[in-house]
PDBQT receptor file of N, H, CA, C and O in Angstrom, charges set to zero:
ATOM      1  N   UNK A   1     131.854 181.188 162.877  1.00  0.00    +0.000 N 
ATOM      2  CA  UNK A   1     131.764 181.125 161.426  1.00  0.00    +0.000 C 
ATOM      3  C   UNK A   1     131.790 182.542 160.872  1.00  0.00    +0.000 C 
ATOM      4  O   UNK A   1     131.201 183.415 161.510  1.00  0.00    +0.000 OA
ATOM      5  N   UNK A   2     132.398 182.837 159.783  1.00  0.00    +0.000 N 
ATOM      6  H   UNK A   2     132.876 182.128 159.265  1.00  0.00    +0.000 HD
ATOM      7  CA  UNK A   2     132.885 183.997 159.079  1.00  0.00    +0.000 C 
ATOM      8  C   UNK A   2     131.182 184.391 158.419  1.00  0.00    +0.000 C 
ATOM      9  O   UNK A   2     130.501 183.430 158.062  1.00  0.00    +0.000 OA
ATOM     10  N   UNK A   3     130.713 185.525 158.322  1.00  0.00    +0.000 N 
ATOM     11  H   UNK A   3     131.266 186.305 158.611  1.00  0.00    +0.000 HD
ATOM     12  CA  UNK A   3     130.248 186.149 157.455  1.00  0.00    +0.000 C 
ATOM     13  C   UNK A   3     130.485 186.052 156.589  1.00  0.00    +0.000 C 
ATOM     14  O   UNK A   3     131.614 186.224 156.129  1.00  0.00    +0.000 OA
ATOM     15  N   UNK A   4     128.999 185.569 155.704  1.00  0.00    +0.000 N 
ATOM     16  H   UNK A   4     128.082 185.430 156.078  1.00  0.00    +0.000 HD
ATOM     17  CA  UNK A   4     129.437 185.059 154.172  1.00  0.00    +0.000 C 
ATOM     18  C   UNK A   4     130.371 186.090 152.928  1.00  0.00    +0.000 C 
ATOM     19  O   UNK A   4     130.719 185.615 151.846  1.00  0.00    +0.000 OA
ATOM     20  N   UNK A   5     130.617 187.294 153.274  1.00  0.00    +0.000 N 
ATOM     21  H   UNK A   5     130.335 187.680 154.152  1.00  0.00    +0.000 HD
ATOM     22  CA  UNK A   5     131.661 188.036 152.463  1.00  0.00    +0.000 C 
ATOM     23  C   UNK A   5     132.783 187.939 152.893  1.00  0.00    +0.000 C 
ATOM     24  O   UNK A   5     133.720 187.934 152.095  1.00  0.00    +0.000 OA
ATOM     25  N   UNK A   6     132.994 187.840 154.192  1.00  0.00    +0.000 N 
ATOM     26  H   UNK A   6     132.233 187.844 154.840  1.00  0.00    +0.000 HD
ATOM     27  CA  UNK A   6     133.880 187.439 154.137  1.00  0.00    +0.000 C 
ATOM     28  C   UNK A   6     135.067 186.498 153.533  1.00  0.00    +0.000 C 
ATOM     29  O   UNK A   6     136.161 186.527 152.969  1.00  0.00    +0.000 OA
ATOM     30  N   UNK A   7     133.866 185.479 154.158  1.00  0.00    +0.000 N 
ATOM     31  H   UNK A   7     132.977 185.455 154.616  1.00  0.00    +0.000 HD
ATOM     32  CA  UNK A   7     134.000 184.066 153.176  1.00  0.00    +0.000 C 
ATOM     33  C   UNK A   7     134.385 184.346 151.652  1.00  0.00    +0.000 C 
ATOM     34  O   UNK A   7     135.161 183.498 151.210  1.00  0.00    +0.000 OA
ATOM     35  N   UNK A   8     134.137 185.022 151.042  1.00  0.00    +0.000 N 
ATOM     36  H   UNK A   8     133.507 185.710 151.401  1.00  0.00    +0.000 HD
ATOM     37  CA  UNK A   8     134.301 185.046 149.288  1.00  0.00    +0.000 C 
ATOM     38  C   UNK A   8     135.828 185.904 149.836  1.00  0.00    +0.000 C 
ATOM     39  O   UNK A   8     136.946 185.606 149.415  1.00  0.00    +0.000 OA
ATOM     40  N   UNK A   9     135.607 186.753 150.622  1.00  0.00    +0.000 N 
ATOM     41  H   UNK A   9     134.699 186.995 150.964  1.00  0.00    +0.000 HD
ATOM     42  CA  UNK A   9     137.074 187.698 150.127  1.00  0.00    +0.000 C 
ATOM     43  C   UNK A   9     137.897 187.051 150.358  1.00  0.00    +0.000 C 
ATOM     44  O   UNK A   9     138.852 187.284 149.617  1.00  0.00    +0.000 OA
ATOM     45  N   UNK A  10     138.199 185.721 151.562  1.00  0.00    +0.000 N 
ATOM     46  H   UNK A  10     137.424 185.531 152.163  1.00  0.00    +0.000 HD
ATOM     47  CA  UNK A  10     139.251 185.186 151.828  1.00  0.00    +0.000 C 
ATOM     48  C   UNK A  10     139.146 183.960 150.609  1.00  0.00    +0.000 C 
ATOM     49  O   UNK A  10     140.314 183.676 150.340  1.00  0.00    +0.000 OA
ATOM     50  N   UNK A  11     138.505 183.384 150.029  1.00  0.00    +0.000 N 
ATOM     51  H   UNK A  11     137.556 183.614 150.247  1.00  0.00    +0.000 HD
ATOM     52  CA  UNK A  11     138.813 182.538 148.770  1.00  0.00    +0.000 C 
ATOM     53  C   UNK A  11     139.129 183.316 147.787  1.00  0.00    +0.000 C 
ATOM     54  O   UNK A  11     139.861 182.811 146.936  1.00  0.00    +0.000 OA
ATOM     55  N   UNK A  12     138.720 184.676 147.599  1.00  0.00    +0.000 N 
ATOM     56  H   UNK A  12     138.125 185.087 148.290  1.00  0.00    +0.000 HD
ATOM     57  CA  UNK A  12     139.493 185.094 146.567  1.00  0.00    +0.000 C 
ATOM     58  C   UNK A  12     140.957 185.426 146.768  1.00  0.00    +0.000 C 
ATOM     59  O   UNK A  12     141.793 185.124 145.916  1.00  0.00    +0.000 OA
ATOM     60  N   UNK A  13     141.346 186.202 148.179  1.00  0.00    +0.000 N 
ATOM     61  H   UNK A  13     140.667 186.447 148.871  1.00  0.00    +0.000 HD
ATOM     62  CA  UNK A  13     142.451 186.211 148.285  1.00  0.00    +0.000 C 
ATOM     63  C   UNK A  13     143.530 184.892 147.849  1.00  0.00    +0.000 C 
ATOM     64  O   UNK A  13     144.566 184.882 147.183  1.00  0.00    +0.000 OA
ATOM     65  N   UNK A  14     142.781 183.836 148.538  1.00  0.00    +0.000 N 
ATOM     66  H   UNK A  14     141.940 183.844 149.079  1.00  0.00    +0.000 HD
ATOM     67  CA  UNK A  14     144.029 182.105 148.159  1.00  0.00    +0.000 C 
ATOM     68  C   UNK A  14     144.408 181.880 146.825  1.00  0.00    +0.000 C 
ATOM     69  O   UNK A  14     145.454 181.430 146.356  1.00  0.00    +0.000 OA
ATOM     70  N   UNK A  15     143.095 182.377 146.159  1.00  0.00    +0.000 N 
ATOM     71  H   UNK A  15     142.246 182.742 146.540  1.00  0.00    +0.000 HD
ATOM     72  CA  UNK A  15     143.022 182.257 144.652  1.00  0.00    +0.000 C 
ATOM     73  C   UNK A  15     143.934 183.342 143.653  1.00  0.00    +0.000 C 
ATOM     74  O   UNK A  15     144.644 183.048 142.692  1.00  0.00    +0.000 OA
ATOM     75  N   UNK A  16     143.660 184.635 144.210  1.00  0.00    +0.000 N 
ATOM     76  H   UNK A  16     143.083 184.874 144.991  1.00  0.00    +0.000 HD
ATOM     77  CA  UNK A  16     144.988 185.538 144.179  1.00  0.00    +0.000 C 
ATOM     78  C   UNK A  16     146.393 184.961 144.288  1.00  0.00    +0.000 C 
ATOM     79  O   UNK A  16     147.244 185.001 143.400  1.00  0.00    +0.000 OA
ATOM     80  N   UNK A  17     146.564 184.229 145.924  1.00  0.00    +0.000 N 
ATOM     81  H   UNK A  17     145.872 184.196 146.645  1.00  0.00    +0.000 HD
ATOM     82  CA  UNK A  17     147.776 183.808 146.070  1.00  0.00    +0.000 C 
ATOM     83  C   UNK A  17     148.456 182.861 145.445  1.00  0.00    +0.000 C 
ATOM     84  O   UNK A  17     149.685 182.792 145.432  1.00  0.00    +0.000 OA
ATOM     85  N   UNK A  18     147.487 181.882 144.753  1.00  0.00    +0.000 N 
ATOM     86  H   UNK A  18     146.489 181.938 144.763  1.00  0.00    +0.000 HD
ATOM     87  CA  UNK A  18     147.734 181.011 144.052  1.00  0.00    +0.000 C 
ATOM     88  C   UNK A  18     148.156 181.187 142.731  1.00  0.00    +0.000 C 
ATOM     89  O   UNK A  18     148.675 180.207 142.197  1.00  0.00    +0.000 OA
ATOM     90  N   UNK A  19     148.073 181.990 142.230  1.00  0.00    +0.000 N 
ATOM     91  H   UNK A  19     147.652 182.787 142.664  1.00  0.00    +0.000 HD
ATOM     92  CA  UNK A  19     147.789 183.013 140.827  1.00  0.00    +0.000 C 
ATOM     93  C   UNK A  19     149.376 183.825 140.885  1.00  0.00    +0.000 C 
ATOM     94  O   UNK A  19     150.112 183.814 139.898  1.00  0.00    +0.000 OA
ATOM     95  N   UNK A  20     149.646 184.306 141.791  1.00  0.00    +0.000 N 
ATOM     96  H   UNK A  20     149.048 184.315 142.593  1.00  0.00    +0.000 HD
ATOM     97  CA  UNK A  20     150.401 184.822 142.139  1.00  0.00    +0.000 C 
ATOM     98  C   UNK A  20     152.352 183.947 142.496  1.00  0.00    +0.000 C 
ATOM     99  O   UNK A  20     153.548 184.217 142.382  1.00  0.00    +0.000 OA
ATOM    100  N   UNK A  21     151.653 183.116 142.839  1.00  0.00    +0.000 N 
ATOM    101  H   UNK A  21     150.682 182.897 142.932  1.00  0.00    +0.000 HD
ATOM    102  CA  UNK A  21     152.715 181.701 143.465  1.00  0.00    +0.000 C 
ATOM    103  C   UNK A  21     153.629 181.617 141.938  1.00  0.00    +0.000 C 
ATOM    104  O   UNK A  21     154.796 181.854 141.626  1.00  0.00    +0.000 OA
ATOM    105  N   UNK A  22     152.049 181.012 141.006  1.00  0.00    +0.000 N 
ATOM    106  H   UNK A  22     151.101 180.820 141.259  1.00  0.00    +0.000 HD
ATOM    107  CA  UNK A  22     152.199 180.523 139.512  1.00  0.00    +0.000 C 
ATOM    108  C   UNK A  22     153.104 181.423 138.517  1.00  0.00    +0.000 C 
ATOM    109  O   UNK A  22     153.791 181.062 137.561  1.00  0.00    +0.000 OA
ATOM    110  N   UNK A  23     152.822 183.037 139.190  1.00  0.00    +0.000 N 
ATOM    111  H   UNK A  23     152.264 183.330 139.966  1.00  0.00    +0.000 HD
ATOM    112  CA  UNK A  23     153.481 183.561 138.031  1.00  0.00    +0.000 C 
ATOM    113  C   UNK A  23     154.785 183.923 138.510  1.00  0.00    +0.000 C 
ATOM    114  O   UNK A  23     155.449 184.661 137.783  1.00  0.00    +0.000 OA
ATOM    115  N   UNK A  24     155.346 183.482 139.767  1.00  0.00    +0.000 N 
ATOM    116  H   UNK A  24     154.806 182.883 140.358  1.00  0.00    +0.000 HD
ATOM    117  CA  UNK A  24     156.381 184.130 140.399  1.00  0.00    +0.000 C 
ATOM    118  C   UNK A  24     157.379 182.629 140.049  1.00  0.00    +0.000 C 
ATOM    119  O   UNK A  24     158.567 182.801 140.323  1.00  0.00    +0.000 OA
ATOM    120  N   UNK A  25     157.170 181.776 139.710  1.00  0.00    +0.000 N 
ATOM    121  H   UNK A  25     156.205 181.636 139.487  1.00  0.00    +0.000 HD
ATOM    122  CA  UNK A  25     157.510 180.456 139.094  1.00  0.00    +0.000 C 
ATOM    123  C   UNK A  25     157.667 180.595 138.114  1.00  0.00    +0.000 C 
ATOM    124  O   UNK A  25     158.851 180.830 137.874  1.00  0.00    +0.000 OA
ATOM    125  N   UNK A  26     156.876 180.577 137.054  1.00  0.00    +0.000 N 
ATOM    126  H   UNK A  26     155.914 180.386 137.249  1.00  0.00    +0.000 HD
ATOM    127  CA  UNK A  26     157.536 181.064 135.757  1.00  0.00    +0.000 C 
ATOM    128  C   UNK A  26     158.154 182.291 135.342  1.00  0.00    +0.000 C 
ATOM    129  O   UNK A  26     158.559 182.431 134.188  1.00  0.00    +0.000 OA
ATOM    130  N   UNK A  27     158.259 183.257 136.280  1.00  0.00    +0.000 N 
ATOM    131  H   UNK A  27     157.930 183.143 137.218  1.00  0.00    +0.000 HD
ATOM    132  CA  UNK A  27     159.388 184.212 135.917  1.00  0.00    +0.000 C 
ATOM    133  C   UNK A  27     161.027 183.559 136.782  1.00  0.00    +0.000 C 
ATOM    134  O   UNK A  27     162.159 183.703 136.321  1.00  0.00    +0.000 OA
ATOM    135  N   UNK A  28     160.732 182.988 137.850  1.00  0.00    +0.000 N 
ATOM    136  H   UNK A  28     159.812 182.871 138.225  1.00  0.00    +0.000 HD
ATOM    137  CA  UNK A  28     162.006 182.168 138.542  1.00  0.00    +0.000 C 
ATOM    138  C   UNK A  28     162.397 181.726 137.278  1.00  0.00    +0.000 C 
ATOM    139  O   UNK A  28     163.372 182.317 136.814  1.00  0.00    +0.000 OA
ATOM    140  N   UNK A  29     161.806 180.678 136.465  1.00  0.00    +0.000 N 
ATOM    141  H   UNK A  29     161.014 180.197 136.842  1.00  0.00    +0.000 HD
ATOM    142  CA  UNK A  29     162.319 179.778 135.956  1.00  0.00    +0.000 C 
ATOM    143  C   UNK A  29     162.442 180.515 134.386  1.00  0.00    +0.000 C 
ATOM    144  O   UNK A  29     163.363 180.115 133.674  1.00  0.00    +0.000 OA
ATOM    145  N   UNK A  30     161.642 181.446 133.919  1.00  0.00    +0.000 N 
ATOM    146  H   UNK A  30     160.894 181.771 134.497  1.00  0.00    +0.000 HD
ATOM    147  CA  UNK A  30     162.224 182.206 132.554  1.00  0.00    +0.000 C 
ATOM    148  C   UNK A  30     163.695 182.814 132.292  1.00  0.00    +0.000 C 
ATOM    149  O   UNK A  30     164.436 183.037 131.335  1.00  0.00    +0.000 OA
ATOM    150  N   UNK A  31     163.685 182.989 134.042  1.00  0.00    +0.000 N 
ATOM    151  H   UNK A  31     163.083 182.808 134.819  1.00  0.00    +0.000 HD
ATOM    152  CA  UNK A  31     165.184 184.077 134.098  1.00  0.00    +0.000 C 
ATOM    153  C   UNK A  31     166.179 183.192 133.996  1.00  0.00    +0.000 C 
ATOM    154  O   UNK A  31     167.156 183.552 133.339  1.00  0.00    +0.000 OA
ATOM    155  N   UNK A  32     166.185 181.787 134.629  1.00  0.00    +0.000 N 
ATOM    156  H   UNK A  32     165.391 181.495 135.163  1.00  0.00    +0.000 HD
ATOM    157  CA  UNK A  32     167.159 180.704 134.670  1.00  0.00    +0.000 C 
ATOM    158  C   UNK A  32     167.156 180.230 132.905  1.00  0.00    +0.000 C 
ATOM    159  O   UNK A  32     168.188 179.833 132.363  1.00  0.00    +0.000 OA
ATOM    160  N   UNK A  33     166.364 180.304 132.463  1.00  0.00    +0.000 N 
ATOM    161  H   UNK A  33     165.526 180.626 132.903  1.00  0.00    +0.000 HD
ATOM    162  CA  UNK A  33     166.673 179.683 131.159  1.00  0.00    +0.000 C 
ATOM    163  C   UNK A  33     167.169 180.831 129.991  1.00  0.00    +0.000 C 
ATOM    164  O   UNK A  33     167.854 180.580 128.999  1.00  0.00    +0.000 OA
ATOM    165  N   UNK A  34     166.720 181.930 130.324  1.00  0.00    +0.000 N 
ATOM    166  H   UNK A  34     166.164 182.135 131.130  1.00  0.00    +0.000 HD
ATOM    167  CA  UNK A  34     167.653 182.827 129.475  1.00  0.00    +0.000 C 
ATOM    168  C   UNK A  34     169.176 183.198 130.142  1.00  0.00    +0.000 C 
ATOM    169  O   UNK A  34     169.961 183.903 129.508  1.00  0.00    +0.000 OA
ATOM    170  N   UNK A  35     169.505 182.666 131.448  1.00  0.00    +0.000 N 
ATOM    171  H   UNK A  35     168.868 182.093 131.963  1.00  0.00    +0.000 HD
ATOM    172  CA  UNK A  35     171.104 182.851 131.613  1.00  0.00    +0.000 C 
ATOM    173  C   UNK A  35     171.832 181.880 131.488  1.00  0.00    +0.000 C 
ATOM    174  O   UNK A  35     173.033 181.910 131.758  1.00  0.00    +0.000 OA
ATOM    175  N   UNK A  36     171.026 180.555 130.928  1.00  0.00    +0.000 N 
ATOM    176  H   UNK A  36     170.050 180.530 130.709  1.00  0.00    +0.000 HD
ATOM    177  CA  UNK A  36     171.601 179.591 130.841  1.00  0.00    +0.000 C 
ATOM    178  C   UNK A  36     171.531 178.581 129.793  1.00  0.00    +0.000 C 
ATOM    179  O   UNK A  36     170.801 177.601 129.944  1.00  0.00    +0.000 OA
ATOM    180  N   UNK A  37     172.322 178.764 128.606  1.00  0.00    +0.000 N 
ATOM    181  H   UNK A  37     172.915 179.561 128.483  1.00  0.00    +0.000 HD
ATOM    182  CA  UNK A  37     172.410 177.825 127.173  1.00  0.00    +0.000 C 
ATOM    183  C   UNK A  37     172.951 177.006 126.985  1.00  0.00    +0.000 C 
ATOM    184  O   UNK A  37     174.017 177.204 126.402  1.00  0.00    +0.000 OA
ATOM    185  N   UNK A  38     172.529 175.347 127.400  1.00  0.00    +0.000 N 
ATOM    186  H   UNK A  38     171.664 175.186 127.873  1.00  0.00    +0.000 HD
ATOM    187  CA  UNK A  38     173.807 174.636 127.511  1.00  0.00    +0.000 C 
ATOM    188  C   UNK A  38     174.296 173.824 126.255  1.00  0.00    +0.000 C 
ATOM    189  O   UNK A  38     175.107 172.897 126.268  1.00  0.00    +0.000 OA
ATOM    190  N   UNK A  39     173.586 174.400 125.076  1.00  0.00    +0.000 N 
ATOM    191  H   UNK A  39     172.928 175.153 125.066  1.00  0.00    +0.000 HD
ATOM    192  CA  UNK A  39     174.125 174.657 123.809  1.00  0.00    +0.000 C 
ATOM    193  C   UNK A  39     175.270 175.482 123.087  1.00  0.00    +0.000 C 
ATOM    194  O   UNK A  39     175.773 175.221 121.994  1.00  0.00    +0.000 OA
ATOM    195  N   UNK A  40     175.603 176.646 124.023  1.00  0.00    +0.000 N 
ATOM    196  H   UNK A  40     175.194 176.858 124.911  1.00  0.00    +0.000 HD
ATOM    197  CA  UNK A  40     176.147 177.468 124.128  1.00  0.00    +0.000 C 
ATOM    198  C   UNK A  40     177.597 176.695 123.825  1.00  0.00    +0.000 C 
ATOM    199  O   UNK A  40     177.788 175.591 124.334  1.00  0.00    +0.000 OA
ATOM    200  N   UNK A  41     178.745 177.396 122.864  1.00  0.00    +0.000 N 
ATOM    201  H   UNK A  41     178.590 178.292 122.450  1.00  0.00    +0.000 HD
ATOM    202  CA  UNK A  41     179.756 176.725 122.976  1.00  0.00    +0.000 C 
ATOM    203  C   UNK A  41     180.389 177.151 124.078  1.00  0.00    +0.000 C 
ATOM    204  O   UNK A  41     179.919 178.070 124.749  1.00  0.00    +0.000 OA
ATOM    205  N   UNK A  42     181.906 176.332 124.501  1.00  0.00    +0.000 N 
ATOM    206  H   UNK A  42     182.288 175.585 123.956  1.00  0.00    +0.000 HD
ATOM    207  CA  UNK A  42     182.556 176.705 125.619  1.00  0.00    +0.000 C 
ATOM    208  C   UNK A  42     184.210 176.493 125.064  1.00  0.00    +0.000 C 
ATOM    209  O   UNK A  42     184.516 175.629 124.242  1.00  0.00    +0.000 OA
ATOM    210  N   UNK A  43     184.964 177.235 125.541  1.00  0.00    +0.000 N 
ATOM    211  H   UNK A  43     184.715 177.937 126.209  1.00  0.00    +0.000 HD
ATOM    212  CA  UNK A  43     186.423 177.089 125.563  1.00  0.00    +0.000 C 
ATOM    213  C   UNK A  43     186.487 175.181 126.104  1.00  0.00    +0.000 C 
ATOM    214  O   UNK A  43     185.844 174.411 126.817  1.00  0.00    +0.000 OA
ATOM    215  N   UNK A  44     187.444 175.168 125.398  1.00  0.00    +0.000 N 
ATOM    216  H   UNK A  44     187.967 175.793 124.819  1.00  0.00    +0.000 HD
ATOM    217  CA  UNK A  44     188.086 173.160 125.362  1.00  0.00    +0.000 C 
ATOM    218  C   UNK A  44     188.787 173.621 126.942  1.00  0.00    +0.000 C 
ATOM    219  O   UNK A  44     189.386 174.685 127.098  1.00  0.00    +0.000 OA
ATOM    220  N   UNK A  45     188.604 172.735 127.894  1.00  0.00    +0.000 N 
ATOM    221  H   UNK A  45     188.118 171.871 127.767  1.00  0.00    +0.000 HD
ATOM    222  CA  UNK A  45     189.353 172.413 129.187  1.00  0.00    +0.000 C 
ATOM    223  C   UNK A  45     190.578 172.641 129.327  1.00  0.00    +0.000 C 
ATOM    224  O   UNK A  45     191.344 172.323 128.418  1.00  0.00    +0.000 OA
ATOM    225  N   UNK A  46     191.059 173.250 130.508  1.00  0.00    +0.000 N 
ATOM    226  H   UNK A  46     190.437 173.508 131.247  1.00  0.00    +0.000 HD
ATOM    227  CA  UNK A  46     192.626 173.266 130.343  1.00  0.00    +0.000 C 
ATOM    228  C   UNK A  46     192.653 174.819 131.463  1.00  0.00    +0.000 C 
ATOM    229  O   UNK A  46     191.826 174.994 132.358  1.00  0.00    +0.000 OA
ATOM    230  N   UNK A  47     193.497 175.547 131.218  1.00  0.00    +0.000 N 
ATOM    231  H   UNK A  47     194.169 175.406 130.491  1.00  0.00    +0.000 HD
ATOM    232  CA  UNK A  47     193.669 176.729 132.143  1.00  0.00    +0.000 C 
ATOM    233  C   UNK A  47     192.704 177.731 131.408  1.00  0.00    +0.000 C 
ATOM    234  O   UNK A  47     192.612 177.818 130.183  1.00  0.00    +0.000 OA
ATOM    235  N   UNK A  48     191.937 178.541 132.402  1.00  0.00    +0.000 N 
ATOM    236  H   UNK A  48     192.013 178.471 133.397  1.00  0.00    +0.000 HD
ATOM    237  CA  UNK A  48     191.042 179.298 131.227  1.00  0.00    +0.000 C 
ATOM    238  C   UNK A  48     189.897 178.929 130.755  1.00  0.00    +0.000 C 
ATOM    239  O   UNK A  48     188.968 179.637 130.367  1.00  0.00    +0.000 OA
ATOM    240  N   UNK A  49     190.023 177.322 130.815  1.00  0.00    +0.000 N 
ATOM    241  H   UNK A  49     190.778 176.747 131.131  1.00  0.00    +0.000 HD
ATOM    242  CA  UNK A  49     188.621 176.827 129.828  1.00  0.00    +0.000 C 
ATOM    243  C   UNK A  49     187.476 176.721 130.303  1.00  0.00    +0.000 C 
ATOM    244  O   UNK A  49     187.318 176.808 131.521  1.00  0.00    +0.000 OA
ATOM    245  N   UNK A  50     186.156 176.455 129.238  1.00  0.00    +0.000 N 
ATOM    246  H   UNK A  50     186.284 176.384 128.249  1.00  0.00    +0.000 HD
ATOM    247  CA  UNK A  50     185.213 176.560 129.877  1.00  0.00    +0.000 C 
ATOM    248  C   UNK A  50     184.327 177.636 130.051  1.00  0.00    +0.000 C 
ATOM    249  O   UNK A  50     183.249 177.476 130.624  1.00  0.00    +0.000 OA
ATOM    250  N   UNK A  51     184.706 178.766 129.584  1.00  0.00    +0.000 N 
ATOM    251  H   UNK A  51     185.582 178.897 129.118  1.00  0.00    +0.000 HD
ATOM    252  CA  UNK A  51     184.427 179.699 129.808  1.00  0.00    +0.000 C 
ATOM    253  C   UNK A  51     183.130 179.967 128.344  1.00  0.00    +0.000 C 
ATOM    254  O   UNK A  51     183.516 179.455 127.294  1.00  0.00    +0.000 OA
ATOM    255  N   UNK A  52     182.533 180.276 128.308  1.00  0.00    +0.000 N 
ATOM    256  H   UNK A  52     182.219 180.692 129.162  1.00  0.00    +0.000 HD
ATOM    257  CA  UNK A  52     181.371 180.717 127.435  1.00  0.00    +0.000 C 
ATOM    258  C   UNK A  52     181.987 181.265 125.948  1.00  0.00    +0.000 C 
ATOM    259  O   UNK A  52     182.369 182.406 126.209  1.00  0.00    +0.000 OA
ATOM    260  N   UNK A  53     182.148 181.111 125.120  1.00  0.00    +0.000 N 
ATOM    261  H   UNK A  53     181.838 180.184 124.908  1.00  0.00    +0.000 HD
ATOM    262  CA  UNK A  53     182.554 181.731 123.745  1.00  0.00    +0.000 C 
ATOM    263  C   UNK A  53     181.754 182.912 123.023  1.00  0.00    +0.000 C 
ATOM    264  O   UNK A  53     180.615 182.488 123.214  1.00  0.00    +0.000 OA
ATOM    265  N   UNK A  54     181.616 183.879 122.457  1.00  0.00    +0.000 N 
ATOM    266  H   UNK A  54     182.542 184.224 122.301  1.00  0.00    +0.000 HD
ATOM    267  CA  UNK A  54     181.333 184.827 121.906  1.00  0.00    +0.000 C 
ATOM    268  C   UNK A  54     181.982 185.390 120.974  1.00  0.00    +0.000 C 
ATOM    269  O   UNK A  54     183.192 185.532 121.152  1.00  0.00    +0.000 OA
ATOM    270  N   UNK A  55     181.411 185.840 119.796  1.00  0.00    +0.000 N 
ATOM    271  H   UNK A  55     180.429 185.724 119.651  1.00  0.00    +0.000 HD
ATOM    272  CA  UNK A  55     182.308 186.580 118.856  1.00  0.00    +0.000 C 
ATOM    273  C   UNK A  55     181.783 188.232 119.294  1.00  0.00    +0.000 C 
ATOM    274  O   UNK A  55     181.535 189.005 118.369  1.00  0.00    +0.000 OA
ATOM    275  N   UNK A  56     181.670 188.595 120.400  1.00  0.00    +0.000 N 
ATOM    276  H   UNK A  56     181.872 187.967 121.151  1.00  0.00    +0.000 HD
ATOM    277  CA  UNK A  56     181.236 189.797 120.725  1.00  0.00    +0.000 C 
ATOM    278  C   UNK A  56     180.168 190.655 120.551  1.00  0.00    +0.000 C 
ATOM    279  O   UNK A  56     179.913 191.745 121.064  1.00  0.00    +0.000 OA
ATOM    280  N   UNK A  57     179.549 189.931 119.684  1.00  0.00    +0.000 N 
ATOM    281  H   UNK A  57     179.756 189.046 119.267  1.00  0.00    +0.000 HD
ATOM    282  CA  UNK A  57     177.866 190.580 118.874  1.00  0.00    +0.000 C 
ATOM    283  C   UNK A  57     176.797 189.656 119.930  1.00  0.00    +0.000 C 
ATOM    284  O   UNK A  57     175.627 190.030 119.862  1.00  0.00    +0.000 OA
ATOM    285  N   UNK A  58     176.987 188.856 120.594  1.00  0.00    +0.000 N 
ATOM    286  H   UNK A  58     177.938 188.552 120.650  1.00  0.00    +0.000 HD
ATOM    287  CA  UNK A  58     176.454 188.105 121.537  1.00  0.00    +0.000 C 
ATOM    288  C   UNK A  58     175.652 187.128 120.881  1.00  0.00    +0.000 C 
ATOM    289  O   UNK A  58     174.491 186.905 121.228  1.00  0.00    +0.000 OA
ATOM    290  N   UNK A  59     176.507 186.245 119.486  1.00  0.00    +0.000 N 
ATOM    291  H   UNK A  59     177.449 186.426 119.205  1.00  0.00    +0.000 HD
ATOM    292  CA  UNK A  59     176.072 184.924 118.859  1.00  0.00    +0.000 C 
ATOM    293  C   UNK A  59     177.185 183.948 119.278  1.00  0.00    +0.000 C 
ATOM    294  O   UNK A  59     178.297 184.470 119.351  1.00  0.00    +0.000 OA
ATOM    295  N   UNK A  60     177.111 182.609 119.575  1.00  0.00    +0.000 N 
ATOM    296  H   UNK A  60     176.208 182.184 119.515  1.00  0.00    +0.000 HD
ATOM    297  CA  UNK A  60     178.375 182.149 119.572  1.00  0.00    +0.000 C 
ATOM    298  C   UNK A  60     178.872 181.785 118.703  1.00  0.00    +0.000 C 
ATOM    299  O   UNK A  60     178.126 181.544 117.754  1.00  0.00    +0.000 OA
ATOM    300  N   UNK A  61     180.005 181.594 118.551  1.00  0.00    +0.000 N 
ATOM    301  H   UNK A  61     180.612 181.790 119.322  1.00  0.00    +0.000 HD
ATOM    302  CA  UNK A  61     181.421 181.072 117.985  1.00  0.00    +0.000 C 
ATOM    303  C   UNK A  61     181.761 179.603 118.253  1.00  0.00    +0.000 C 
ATOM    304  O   UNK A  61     181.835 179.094 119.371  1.00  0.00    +0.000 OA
ATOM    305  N   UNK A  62     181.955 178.993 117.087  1.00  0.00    +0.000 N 
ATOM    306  H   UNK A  62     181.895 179.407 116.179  1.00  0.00    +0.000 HD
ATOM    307  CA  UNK A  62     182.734 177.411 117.717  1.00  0.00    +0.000 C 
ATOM    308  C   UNK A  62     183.524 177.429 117.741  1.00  0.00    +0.000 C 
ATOM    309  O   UNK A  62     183.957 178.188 116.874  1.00  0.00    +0.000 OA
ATOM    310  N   UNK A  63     184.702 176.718 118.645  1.00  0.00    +0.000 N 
ATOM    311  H   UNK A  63     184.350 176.101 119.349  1.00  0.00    +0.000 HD
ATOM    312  CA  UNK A  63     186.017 176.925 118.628  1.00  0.00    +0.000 C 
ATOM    313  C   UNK A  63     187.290 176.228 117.443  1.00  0.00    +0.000 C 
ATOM    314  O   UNK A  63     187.277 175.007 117.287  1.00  0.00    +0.000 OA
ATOM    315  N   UNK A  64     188.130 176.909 116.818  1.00  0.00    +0.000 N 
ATOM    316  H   UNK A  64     188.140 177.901 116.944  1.00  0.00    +0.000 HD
ATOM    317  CA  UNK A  64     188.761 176.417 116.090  1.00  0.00    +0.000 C 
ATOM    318  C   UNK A  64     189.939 175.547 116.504  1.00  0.00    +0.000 C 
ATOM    319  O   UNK A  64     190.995 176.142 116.720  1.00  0.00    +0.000 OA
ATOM    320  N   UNK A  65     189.911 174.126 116.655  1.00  0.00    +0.000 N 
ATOM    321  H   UNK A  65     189.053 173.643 116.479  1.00  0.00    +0.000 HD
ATOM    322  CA  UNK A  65     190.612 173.855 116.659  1.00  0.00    +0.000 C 
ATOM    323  C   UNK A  65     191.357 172.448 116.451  1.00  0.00    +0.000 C 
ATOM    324  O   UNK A  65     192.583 172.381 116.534  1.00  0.00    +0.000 OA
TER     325      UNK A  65
C-alpha cells in the first residue's frame, strides 16, 4: 500500500489527466469547426466545382447563376 501522499499525488495526477484529456478535445474539435462551414457556399458541380466560394475579403459569395 502507497503512502498516504502518495496516494493524493497520484489522484491528483488522474485528475490532471483528466482535465487535460477534456481540454485537448475541445481544442480537437474547435479547430475542426473553424475549418469547416457547411454553410459556406460552394461552386455548382461540374469540372472545377465544389470548391469553396469567396469574394477574397474571406466572406462568402453566392453564386450567380
Amino acid at each position: 500500500m502507497l503512502p498516504a501522499p502518495d496516494y493524493q499525488e497520484i489522484l491528483q495526477l488522474q485528475r490532471d489527466l483528466a482535465d487535460l484529456r477534456t481540454k485537448w478535445r475541445r481544442l480537437i474539435r474547435d479547430y475542426y469547426m473553424r475549418k469547416f462551414n457547411p454553410l459556406q457556399p460552394r461552386k455548382p458541380a461540374g469540372p472545377g466545382g465544389g470548391q469553396w466560394m469567396s469574394d477574397g475579403n474571406g466572406s462568402a459569395v453566392p453564386s450567380k447563376t
